[in-house]
C-alpha positions in Angstrom: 6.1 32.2 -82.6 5.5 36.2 -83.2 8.3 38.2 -82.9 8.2 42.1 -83.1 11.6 43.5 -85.2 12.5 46.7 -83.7 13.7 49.9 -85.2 17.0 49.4 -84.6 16.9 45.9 -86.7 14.8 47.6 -89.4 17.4 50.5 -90.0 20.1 48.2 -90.0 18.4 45.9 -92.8 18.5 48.8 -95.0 22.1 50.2 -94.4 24.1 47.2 -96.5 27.7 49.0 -95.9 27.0 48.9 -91.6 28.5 45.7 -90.0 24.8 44.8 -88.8 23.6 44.3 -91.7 24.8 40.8 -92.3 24.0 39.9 -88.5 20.3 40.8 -89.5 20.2 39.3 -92.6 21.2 36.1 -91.7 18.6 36.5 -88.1 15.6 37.1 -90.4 17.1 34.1 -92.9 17.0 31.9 -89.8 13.8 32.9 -88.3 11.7 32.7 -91.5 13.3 29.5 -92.2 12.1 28.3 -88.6 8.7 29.7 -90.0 8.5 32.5 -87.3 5.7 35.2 -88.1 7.7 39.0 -88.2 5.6 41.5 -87.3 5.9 45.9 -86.9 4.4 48.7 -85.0 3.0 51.6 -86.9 5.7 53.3 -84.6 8.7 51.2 -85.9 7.4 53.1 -89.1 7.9 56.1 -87.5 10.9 56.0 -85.6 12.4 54.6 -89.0 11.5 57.2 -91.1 12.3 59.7 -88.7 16.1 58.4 -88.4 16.2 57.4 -91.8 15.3 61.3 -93.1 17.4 63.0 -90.6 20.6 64.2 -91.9 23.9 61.8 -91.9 26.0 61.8 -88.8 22.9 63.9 -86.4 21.9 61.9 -83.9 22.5 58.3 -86.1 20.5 59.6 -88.7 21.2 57.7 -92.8 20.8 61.2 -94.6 17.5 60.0 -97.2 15.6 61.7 -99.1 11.5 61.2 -98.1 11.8 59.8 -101.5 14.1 56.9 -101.0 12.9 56.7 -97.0 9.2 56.0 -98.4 10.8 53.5 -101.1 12.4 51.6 -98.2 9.2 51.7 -96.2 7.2 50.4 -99.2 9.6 47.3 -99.0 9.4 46.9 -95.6 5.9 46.6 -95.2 6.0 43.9 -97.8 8.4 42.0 -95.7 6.6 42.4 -92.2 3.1 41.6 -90.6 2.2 45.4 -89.4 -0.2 45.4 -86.3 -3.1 47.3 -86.2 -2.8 49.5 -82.4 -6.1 48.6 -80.2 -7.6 51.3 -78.0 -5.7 49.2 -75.1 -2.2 50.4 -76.2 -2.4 53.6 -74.3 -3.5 51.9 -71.0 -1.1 49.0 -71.6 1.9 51.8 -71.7 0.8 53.5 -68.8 0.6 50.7 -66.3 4.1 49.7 -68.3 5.8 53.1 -67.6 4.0 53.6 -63.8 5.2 50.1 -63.1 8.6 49.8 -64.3 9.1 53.6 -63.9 10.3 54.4 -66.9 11.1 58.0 -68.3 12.8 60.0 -71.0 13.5 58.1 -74.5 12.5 55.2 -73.3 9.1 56.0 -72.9 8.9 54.5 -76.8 10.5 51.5 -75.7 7.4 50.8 -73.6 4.9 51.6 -76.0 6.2 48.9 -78.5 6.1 46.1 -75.7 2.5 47.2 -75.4 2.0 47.4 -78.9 3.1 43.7 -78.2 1.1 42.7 -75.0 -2.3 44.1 -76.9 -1.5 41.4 -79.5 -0.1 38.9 -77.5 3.7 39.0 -78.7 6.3 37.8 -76.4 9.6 38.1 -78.6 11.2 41.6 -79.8 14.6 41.5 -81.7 16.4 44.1 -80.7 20.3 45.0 -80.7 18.9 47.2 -77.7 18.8 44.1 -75.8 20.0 46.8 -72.5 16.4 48.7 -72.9 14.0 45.7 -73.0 15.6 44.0 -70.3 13.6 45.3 -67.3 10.4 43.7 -68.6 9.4 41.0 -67.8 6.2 40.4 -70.1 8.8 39.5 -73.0 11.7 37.6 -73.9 14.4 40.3 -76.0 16.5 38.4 -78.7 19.6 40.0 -79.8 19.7 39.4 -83.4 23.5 37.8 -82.8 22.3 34.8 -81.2 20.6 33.7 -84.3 23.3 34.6 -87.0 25.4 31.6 -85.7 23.0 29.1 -86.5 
């Protein structure tokens, strides 16, 4: 099964000292050991670096350097399948975001479960299980479900 990993899930694999960061450790332990195929957006790049580079304590941001941000980028796209973005992503988010009738921040929300629909991806892992939750296209893992197994 493909599963895209959220932002959220991404920023907490790099922050050892959060209490997430075992949770996901152990959910990506589990689901590569089930042989599950974990896959990125380019935007999952860009929200991270974006949070990641923005300074400690504003707006959740981890306080990086562009340095160390692009280290930890390097490393994730070793670890994750990134998808290329068809022309049908723009068109997929629309009709997302006209029928669900989304707005504000959650606008990017949408365009990763397009991002997901263009490649035929049905699971996101997400601690944002709340902002998924109206679509019904995809099934939203919270990344605590797995760390018990």
């Amino acid at each position: 099964m493909a599963i895209l990993v959220d932002t959220n899930v991404l920023l907490r694999s790099v922050q050892t000292h959060h209490s997430h960061y075992p949770i996901v450790e152990r959910a990506f332990s589990v689901l590569r050991a089930n042989h599950e195929s974990l896959h990125v957006a380019v935007q999952n790049f860009v929200e991270f670096w974006a949070v990641a580079s923005r300074p400690a304590g504003s707006e959740n941001g981890l306080g990086m350097t562009p340095e160390t941000v692009a280290t930890e980028l390097a490393v994730l796209k070793d670890l994750f399948a990134l998808l290329p973005e068809p022309a049908s992503v723009f068109q997929d988010w629309e009709q997302l975001v006209t029928t669900y009738r989304v707005s504000g921040k959650n606008t990017h929300d949408a365009r990763l479960v397009a991002v997901m629909k263009a490649h035929g991806i049905g699971t996101i892992l997400t601690f944002n299980v709340q902002d998924f939750a109206r679509y019904r296209e995809i099934t939203v893992l919270h990344p605590e479900t797995l760390a018990g197994r």
